[in-house]
C-alpha positions in Angstrom: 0.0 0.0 0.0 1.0 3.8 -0.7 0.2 5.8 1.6 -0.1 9.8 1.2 -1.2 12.5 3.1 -4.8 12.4 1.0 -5.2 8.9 -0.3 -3.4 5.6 0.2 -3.3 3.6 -2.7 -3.6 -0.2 -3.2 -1.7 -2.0 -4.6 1.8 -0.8 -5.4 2.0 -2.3 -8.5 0.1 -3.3 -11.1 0.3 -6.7 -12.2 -1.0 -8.0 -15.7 -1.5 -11.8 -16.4 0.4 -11.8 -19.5 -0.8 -13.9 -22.3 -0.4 -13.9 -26.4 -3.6 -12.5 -28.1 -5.7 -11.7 -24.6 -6.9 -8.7 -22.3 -5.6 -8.7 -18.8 -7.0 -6.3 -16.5 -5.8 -5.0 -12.8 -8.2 -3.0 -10.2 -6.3 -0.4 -8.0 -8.5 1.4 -4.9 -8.3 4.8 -3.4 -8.6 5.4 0.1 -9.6 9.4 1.0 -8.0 9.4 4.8 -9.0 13.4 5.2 -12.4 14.9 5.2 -12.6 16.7 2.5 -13.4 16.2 -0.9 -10.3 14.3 -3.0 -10.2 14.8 -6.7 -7.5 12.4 -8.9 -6.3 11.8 -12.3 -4.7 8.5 -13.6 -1.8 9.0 -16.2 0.6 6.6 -18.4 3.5 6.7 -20.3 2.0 4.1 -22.5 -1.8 5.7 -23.1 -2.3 3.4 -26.6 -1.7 0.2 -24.9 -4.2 0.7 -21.4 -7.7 1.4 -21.0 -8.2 3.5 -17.6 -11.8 3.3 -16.3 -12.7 6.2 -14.8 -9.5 8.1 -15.4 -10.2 10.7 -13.2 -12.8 11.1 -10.2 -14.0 12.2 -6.9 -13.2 10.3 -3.6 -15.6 11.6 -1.1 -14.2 12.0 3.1 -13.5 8.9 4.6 -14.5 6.9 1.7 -13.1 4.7 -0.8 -13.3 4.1 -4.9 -11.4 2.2 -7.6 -10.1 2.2 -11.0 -9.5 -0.6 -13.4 -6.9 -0.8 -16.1 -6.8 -2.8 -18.8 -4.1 -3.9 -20.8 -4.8 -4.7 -24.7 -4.0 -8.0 -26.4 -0.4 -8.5 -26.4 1.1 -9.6 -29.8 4.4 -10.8 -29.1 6.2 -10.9 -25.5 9.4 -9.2 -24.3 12.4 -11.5 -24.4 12.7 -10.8 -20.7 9.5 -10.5 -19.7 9.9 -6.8 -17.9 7.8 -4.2 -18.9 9.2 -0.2 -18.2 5.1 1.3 -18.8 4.5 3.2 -15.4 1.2 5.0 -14.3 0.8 8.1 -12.6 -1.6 9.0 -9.7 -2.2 12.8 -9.3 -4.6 14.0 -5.9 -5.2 17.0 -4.8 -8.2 19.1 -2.4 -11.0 19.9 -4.2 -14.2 22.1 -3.5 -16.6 20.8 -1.0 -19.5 18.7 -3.0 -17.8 18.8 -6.2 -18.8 15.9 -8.3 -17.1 13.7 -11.7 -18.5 16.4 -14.1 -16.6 19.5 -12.5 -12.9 17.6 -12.6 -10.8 19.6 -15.3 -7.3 18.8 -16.1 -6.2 22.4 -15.1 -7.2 21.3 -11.6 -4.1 19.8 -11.8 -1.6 22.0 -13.0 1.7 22.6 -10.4 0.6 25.9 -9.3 2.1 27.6 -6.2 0.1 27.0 -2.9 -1.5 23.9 -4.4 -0.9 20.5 -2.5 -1.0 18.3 -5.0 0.5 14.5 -4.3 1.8 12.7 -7.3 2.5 8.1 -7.2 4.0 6.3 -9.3 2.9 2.8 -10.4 5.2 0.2 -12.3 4.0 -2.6 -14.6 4.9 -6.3 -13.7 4.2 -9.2 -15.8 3.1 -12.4 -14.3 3.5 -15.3 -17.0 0.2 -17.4 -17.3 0.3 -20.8 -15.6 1.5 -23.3 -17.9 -0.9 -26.7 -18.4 -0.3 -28.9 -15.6 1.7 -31.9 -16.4 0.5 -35.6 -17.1 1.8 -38.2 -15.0 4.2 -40.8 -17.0 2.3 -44.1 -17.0 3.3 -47.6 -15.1 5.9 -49.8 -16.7 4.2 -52.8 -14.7 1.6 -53.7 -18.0 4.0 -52.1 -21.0 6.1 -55.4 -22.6 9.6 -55.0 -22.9 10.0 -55.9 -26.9 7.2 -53.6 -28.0 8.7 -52.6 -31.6 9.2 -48.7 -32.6 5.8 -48.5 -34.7 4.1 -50.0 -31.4 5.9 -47.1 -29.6 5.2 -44.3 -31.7 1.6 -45.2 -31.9 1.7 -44.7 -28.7 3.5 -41.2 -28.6 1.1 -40.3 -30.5 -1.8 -41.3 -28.5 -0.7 -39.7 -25.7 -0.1 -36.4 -28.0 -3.8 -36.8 -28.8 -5.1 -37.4 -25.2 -3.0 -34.2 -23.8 -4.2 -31.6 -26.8 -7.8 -33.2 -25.4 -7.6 -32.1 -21.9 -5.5 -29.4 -22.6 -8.2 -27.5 -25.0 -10.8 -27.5 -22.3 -8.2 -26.5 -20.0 -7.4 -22.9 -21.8 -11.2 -22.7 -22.2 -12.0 -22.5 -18.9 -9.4 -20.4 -18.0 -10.4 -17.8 -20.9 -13.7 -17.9 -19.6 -12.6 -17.2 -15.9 -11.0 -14.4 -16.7 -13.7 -13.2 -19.1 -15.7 -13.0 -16.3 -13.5 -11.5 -14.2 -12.7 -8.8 -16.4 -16.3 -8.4 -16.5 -17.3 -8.4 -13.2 -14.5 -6.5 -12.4 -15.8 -3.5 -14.8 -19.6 -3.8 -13.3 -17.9 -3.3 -9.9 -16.2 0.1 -11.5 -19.2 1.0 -12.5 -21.0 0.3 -9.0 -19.4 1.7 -7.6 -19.0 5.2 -9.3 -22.8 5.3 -9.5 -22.7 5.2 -6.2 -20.8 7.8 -5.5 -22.3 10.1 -7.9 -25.8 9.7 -6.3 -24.3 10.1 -2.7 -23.0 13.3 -3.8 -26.1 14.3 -5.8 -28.0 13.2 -2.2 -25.3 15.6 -0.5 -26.7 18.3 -2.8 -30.4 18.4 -2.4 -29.3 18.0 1.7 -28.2 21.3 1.7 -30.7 22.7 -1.0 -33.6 21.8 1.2 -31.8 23.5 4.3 -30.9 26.5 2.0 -34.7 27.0 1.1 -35.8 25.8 4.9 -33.6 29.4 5.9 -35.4 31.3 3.4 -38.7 30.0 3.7 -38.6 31.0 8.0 -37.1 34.4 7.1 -40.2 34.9 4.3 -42.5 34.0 7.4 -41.0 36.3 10.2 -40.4 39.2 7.8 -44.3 38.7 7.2 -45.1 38.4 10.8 -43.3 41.7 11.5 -44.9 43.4 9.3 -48.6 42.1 10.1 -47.4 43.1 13.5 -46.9 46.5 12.5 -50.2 46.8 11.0 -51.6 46.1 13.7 -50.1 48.5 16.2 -50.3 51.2 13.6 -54.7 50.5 13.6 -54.4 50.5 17.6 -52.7 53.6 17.7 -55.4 55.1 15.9 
């Protein structure tokens, strides 16, 4: 975990399940530790090759959100494996109540007086788990003068079984993390309109009182002046 004097951020890297020809995606979660409103923006040195959803947001007091990245379909892999893409996290105060909509980029400009906290993410890879091994069979029932056709028929049996189960394997998993990347997004999206309608909730709060002032100030400057009427006609 990063932790900052507005947010702490979770995790401290972001770690892709690389595979040829597939989507991987990686969720990272803001914490706001301060009570005020926390505005951020997500940056990369590599914007053609992620997907950041939402990019930029509000993280009420005391609250929590996420992002998800997604990282496009590799088409070949690095000989070493290492990838040198980093990600950027910029926070910073904003106005009390302010909501998605009012987040500009100029908000975050380096401006003197502004407290604004900058993270920096790197980019790991983590190979995808290779099929699991089958088990050699038992020489108790194999006969010791079986001729080389005999073996290579049987080579190639067992080449046949393990393509078999090894097809449904990569299904599966490609399914998995279909759904993972899926459900993954609906969270994302849960949760950010969520947030939106507690800070739309936040809003009305504080119209209602606004026009609850008003409305008693209307009825006492009324009052005061039916008052004064009413002297004026005992006077008289």
């Amino acid at each position: 975990m990063v932790i900052g004097n507005l947010l702490d951020i979770h995790p401290t890297e972001l770690k892709f399940t690389f595979e040829l020809r597939r989507q991987a995606s990686c969720s990272v979660q803001l914490s706001n530790k301060t009570d005020k409103f926390v505005a951020f923006k997500v940056k990369t040195t590599n914007p053609k090759k992620y997907c950041v959803r939402p990019n930029s947001g509000v993280v009420l007091p005391r609250a929590t959100c996420g992002f998800t990245v997604t990282m496009q379909a590799p088409k070949e892999a690095p000989h070493d494996m290492q990838c040198r893409d980093k990600f950027l996290i910029q926070s910073i105060v904003a106005p009390y109540g302010a909501t998605m909509k009012e987040i500009t980029p100029e908000m975050f400009n380096k401006e003197y007086g502004k407290t604004l906290e900058e993270f920096k993410l790197r980019v790991v890879y983590i190979p995808a788990n290779p099929p699991s091994p089958i088990p050699e069979e038992s020489e108790e029932g194999s006969s010791p003068t079986a001729s080389p056709l005999e073996d290579r028929h049987e080579t190639s049996s067992l080449f046949d079984v393990t393509r078999s189960l090894e097809t449904p394997k990569k299904k599966s998993l490609e399914q998995t993390w279909s759904i993972i990347s899926e459900l993954t997004e609906e969270k994302t999206l849960a949760l950010q309109q969520t947030q939106t309608l507690s800070q739309e909730l936040d809003l009305l709060r504080r119209e209602v009182r606004v026009n609850r002032s008003n409305s008693y100030f209307l009825l006492l400057s009324a009052l005061v002046g039916l008052l004064g009427i009413l002297v004026g006609y005992s006077i008289k």
